[in-house]
C-alpha positions as CSV (number, residue, x, y, z in Angstrom):
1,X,0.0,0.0,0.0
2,X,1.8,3.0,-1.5
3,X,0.4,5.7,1.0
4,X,2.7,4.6,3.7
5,X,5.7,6.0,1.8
6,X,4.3,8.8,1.3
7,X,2.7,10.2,4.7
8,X,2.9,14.0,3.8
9,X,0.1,15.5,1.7
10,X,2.0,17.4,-0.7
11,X,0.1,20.7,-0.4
12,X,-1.5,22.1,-3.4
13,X,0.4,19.7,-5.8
14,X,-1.7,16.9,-4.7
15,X,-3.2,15.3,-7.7
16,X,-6.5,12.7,-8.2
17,X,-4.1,10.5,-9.4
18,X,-1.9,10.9,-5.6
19,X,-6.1,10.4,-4.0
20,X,-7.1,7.3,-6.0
21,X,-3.3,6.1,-5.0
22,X,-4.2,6.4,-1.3
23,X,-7.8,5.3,-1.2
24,X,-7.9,2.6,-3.8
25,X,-7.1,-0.1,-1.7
26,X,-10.4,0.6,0.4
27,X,-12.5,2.4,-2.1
28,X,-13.8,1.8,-5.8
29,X,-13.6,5.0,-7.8
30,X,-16.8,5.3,-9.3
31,X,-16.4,8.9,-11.3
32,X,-13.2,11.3,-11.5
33,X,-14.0,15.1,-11.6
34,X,-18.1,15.1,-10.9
35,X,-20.2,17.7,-12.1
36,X,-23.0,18.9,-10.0
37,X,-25.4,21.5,-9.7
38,X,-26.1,24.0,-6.2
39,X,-29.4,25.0,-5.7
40,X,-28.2,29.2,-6.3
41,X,-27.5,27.4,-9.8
42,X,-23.7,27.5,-10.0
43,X,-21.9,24.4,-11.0
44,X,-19.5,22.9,-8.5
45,X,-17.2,20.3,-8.8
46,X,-16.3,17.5,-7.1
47,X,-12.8,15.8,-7.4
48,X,-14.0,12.0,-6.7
49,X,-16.6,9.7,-6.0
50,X,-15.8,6.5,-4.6
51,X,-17.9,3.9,-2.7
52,X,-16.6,1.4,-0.3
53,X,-15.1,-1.8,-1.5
54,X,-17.3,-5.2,-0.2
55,X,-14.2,-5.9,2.6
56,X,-14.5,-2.4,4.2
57,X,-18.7,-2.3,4.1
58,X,-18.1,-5.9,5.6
59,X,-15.8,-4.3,8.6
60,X,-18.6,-1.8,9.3
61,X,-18.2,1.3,7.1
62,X,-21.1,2.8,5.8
63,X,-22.3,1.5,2.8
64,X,-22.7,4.5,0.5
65,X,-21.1,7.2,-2.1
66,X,-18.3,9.1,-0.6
67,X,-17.1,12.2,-2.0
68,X,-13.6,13.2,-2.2
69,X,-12.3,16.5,-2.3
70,X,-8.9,17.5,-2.7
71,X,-8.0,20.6,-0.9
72,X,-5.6,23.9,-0.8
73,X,-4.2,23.4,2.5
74,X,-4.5,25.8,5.0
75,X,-0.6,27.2,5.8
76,X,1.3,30.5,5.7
77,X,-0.3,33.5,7.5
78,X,-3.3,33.7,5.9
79,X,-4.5,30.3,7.2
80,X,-6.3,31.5,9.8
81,X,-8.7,33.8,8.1
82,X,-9.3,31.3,5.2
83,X,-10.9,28.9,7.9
84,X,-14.5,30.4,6.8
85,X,-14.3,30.7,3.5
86,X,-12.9,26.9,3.3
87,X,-15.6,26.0,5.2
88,X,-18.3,28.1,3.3
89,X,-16.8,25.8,0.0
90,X,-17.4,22.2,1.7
91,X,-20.3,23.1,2.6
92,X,-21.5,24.2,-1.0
93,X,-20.2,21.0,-1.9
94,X,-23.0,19.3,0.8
95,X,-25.8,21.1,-0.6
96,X,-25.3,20.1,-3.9
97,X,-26.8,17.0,-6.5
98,X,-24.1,15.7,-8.3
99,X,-26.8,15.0,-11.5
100,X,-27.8,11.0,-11.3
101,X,-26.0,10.3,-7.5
102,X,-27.8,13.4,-6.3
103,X,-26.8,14.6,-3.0
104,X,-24.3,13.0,-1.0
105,X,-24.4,11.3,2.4
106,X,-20.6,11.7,2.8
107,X,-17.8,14.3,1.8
108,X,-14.3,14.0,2.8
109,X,-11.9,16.6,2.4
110,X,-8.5,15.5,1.6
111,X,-5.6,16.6,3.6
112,X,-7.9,17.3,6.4
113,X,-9.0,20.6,7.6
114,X,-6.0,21.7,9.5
115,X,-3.5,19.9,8.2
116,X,-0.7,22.4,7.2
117,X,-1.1,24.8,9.7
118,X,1.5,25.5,11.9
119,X,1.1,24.9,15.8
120,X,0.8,28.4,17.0
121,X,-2.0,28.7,14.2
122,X,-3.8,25.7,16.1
123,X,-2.8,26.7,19.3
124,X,-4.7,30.2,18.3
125,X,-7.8,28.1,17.4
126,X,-7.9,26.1,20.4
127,X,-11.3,24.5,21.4
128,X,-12.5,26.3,17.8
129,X,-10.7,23.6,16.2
130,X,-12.9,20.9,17.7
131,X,-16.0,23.0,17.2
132,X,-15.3,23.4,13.7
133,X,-15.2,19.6,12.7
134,X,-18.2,18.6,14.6
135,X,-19.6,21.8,12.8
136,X,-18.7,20.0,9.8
137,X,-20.0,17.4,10.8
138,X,-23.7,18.5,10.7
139,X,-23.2,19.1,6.9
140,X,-21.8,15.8,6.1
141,X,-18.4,16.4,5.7
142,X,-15.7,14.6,7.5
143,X,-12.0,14.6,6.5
144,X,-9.5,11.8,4.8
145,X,-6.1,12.0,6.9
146,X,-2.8,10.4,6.5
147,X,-1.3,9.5,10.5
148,X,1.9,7.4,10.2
149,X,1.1,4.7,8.5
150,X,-2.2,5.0,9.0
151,X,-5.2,6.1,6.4
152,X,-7.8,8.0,8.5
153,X,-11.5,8.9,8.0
154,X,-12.7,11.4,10.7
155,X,-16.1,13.0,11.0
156,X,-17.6,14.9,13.6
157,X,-14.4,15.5,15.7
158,X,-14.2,12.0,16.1
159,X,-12.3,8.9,14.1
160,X,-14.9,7.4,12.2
161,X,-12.6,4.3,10.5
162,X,-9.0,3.7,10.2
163,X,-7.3,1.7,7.6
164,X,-5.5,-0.1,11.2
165,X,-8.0,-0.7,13.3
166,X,-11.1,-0.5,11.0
167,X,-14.4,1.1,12.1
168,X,-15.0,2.9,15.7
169,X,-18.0,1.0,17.0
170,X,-18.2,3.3,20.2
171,X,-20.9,5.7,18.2
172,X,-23.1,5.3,16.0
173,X,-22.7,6.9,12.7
174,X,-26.2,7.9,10.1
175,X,-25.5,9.3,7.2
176,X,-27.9,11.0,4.6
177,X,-27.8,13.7,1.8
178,X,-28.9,17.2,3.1
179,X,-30.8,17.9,-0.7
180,X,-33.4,15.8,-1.4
């Protein structure tokens, strides 16, 4: 599994190519570069869709679409203030049908939502940090991490699955598009 080399997201140079890489051992690509629609009528993109191959459904993950997003990190000195308008983006990305899939249950952003910042940026966020992912949460979107050697899906504030030690079965996890 290639991702362990690897266990840096490369910034902005990140490519669907580096994604499918990392999640294809777990995942089944089912459409690169998804158009879909937002209900103020812009067109919004989505960098993959995947679904969950049989072994990982069998270990407990939700059996459903997942979207991928690949992300600008959030680093230098602006990183702080982009926290919003990130946000605002993912969840324009929850709100909208992605044309025969529709809406989806599940988006993961890809590195993570604070990936690249620095630890006084962090340290400045404190508890907002936590409050922000389980805010994220409440839209559907969770993040795709790399730990180690470890492939991470965490949603809500909380580590949903891990390509170690498989599924958390300590909560309870519903997921379901927010557009009908």
């Amino acid at each position: 599994m290639s991702f362990f080399l690897d266990d840096e997201p490369h910034g902005g140079g990140e490519t669907i190519a580096m994604l499918k890489e990392k999640i294809g051992p777990f995942f089944e690509v089912v459409e690169e570069q998804l158009k879909g629609s937002h209900p103020s009528g812009r067109s919004l993109e989505l960098d993959l869709l995947a679904r969950p191959k049989p072994a990982l459904v069998k270990d407990g993950f939700a059996n459903t679409l997942v979207g991928f997003t690949l992300r600008n990190p959030l680093s230098g000195p602006g990183a702080f203030r982009d926290v919003p308008r990130k946000a605002k983006e993912l969840i324009d990305l929850a709100h909208t049908r992605f044309g025969a899939h529709g809406a989806l249950p599940l988006i993961l952003a890809y590195p993570g939502f604070f990936a690249h910042m620095r630890r006084e940026q962090l340290q400045k966020l404190g508890e907002g940090a936590g409050v922000f992912e389980r805010t994220m949460g409440q839209f559907n979107i969770g993040e795709l991490k790399v730990e180690g050697k470890n492939l991470v899906v965490m949603y809500s504030g909380a580590r949903y699955w891990d390509s170690v030690f498989g599924v958390n079965s300590d909560r309870e996890y519903h997921f379901s598009p927010l557009v009908f």
